[in-house]
C-alpha positions as CSV (number, residue, x, y, z in Angstrom):
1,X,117.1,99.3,108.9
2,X,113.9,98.9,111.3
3,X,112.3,95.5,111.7
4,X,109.2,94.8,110.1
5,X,106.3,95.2,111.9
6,X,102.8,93.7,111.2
7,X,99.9,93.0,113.4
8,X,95.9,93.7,113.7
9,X,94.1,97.3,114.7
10,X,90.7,96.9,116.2
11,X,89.4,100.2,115.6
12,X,86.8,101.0,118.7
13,X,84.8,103.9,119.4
14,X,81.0,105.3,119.8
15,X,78.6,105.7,116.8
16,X,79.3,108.4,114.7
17,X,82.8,109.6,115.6
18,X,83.9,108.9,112.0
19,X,85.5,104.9,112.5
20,X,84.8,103.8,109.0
21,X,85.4,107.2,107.4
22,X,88.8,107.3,108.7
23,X,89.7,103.3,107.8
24,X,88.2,104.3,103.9
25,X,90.6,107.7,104.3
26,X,93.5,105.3,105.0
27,X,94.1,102.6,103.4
28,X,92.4,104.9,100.2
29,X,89.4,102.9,99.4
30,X,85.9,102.9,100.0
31,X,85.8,100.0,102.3
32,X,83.5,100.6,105.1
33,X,80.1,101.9,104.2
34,X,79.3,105.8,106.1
35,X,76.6,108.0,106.6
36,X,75.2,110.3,109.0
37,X,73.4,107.6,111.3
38,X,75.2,105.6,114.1
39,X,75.6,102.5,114.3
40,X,75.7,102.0,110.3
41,X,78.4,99.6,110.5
42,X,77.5,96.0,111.2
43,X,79.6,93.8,110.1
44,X,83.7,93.5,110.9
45,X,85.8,94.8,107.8
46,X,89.4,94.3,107.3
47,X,91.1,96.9,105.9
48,X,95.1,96.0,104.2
49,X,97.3,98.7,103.7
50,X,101.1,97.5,103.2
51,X,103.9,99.9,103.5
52,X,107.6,98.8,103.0
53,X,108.1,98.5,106.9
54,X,104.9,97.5,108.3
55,X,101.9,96.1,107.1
56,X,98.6,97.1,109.0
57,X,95.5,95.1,109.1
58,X,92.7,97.4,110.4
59,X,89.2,96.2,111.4
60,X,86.6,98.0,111.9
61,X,83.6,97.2,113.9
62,X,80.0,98.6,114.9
63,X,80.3,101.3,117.0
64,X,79.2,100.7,120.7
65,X,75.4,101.9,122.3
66,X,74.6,101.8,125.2
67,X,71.2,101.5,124.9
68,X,71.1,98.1,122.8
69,X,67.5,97.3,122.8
70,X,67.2,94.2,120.4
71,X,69.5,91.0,119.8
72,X,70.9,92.7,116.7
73,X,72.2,95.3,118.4
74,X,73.6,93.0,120.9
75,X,75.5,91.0,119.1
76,X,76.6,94.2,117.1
77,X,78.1,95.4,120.7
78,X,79.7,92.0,121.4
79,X,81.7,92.9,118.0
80,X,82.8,95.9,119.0
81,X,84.3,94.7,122.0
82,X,85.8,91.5,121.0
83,X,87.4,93.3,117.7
84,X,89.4,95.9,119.3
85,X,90.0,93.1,122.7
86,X,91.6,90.4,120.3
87,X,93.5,92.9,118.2
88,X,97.4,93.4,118.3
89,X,96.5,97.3,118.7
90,X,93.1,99.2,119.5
91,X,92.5,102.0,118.0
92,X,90.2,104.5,120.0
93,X,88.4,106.7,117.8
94,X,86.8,109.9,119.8
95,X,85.6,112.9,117.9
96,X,87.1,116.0,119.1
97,X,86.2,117.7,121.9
98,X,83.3,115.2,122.6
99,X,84.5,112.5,125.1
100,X,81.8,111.5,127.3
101,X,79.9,108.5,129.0
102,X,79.7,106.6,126.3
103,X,83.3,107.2,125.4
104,X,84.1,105.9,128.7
105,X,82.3,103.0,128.7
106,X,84.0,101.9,125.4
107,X,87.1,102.4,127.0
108,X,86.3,100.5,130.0
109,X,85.7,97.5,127.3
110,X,89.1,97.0,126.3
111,X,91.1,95.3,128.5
112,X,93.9,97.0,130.9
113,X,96.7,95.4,129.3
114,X,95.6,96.2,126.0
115,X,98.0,98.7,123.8
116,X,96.1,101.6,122.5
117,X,96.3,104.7,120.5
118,X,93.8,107.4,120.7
119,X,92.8,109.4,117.0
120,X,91.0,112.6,118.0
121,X,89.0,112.8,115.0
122,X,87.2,115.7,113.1
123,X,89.3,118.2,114.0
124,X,88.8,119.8,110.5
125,X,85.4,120.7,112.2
126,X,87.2,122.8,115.2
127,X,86.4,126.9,115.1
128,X,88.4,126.9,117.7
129,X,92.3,125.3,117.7
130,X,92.9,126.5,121.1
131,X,90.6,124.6,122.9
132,X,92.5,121.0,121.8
133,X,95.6,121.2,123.7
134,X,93.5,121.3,127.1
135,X,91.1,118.3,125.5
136,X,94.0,116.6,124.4
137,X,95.6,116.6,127.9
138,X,92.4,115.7,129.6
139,X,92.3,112.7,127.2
140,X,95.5,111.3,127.6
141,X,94.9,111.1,131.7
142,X,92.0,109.1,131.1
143,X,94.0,106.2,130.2
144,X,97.8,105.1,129.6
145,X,97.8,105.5,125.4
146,X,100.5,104.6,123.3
147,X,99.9,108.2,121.6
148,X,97.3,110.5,121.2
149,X,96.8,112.0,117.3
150,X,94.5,114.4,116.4
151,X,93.6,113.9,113.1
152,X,91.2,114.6,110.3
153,X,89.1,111.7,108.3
154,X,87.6,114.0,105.9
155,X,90.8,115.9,105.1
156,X,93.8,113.5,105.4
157,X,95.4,115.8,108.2
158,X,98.0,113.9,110.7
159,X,97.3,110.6,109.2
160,X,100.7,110.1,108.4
161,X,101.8,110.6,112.3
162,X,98.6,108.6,113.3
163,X,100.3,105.4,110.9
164,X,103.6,105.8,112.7
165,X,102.1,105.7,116.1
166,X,100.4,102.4,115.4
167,X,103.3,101.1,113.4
168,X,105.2,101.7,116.7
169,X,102.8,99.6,118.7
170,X,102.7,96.9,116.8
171,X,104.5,93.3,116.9
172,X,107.7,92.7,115.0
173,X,106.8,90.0,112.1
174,X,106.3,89.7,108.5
175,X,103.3,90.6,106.4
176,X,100.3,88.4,106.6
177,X,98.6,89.4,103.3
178,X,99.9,89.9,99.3
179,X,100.8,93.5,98.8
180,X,98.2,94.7,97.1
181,X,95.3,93.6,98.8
182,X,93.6,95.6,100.2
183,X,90.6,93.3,101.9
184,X,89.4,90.0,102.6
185,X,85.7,90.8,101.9
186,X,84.5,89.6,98.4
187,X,82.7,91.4,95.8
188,X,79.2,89.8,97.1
189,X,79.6,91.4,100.7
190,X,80.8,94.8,99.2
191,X,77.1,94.3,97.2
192,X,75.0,94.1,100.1
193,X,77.0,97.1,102.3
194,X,76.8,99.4,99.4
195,X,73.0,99.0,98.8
196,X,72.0,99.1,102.5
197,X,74.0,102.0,102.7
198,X,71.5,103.7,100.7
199,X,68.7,102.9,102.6
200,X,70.3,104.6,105.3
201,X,71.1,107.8,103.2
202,X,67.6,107.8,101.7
203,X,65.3,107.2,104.5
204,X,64.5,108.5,108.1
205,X,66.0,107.6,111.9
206,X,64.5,104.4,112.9
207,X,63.8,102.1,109.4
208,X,67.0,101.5,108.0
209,X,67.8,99.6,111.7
210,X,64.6,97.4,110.5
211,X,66.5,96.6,107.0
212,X,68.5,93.6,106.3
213,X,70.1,93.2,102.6
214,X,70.5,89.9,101.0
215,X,72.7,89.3,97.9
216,X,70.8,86.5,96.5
217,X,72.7,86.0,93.2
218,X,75.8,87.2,92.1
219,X,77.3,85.9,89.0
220,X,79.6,87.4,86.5
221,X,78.8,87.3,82.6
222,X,81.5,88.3,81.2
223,X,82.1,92.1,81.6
224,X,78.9,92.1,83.3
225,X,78.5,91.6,86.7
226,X,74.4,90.4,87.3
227,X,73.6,90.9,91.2
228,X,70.1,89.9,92.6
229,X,69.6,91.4,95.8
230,X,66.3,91.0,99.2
231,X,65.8,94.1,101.2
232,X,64.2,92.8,104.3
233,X,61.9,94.7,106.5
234,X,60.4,93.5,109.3
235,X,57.0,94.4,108.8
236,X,54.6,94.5,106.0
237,X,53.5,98.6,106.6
238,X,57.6,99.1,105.7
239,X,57.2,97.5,102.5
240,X,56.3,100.1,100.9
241,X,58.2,102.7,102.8
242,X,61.0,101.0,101.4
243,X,59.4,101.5,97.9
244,X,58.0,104.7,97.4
245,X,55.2,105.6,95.5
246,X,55.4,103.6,92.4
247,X,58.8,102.3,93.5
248,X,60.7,104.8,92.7
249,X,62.5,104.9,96.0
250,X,63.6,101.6,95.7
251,X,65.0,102.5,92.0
252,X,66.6,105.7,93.1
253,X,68.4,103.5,96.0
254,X,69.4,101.1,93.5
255,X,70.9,102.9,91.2
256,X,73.0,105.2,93.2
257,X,73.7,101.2,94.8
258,X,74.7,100.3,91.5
259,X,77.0,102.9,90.5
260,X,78.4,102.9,93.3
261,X,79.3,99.4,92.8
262,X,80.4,99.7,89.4
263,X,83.3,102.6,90.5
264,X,84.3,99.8,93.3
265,X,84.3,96.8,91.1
266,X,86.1,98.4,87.7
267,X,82.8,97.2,85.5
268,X,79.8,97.1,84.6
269,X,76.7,95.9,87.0
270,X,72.9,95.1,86.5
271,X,71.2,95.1,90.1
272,X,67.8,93.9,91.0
273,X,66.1,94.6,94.3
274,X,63.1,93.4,95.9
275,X,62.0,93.9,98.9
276,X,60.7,91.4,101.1
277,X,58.8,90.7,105.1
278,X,60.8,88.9,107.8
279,X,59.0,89.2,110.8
280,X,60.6,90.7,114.1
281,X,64.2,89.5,112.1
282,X,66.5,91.7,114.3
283,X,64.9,89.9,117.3
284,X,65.5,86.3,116.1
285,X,68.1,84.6,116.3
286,X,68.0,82.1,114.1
287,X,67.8,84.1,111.3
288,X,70.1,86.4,112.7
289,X,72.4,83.7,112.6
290,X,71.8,83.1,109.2
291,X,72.6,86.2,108.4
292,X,75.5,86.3,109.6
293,X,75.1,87.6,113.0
294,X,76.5,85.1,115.4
């Protein structure tokens, strides 16, 4: 019998080349909040999934820009390098046939000695199969990978190869979480990802970067968990962007927030939302801090 293997996967990549969608398609739970937008990720999620031989412990980080323009997205940058850099095992996402500059310079990130696998995401999205092998090839010269998957977030596809390539690359040892765990986020984080996520489904390019959500109170009566939640903006002409006319935005947001929530958490949920002016908040760092954005 094989030795047990366990160890962390920084999962690196640009925006948008489908990071958190393939974390959630793994370890089969909506973990990492998606949509359309880059950058959508802030925070670093750990996501469990325990096999008999191996135990992986995946986090995913903000995708790299490279045209970071305020101390939020800073920071958010310094994650993405220091997750996949401190990691056992980086994971280099790249979406198929798209490998790039800023590709590169995510690359050029992670350190030399550094063991990484490459997943060529969204192949599902191909017309063309042929043109992979020659992509594939051109990719695996661009650095010395442990392997190079091509795989599918959306549709499962090579996921099971893609698990036995990290499981090869990681350190012998035994697991470092309970079985069934699957993350060491708590409810109240999970709160605050699934509501901003709306905001960034619901409204246009630049605004949801403005937004901050704040789980004021969360606190569980009985079956019923009662979550009070701040949507910041950072000036008062967003406020009512954020609302819509007669605040039906807002309610829209938080009730696909809420039963979205409610599927994650096995019960029932009342949310409130307000929505509230911090000044310039992505820019200051003080309340950046507070925010968790060290």
């Amino acid at each position: 019998m094989s030795a047990h293997r366990c160890g962390t996967i920084g999962i690196a990549g640009r925006p948008n080349t489908g990071k958190s969608s393939l974390l959630n398609r793994i370890v089969g739970e909506k973990l990492s909040i998606v949509s359309a937008r880059p950058q959508t990720t802030r925070h670093l999620v750990t996501g469990i999934l325990t096999r008999p031989q191996c135990q992986y412990v995946f986090i995913d980080a903000p995708g790299r820009q490279s045209r970071a323009k305020s101390t939020l997205h800073r920071r958010l940058n310094r994650r993405a390098t220091e997750a996949a850099r401190d990691a056992d095992v980086a994971l280099f996402v790249v979406e198929a046939l798209r490998f790039g500059p800023e590709d590169h310079l995510v690359l050029e990130k992670i350190p030399a000695t550094q063991r990484i696998v490459a997943a060529v995401n969204k192949i599902d999205l191909l017309k063309n199969d042929s043109l992979l092998i020659p992509f594939l090839d051109r990719l695996s010269k661009s650095r010395n990978f442990e392997a190079v998957v091509p795989v599918s977030a959306k549709t499962g596809k090579n996921i099971p190869e893609l698990l036995e390539a990290l499981r090869a690359a990681l350190p012998e040892g035994p697991a470092g979480y309970p079985p069934d765990q699957l993350t060491d986020r708590d409810e109240r984080f999970f709160a605050a990802e699934l509501l901003r996520e709306k905001l960034f489904e619901e409204m246009g390019e630049e605004l949801p970067y403005r937004c901050e959500v704040v789980v004021e109170s969360f606190k569980q009566e009985a079956r019923l968990r009662r979550i009070e939640a701040t949507i910041l903006v950072e000036r008062e002409s967003q406020k009512p962007i954020v609302l819509g006319a007669r605040g039906e935005r807002l309610k829209r947001m938080a009730s696909a927030a809420r039963k979205d929530m409610e599927r994650l958490f096995g019960g029932k949920v009342y949310l409130g939302t307000w929505v509230k002016v911090r000044k310039a908040w992505t820019d200051d760092a003080r309340v950046l801090r507070q925010l968790g954005y060290e």
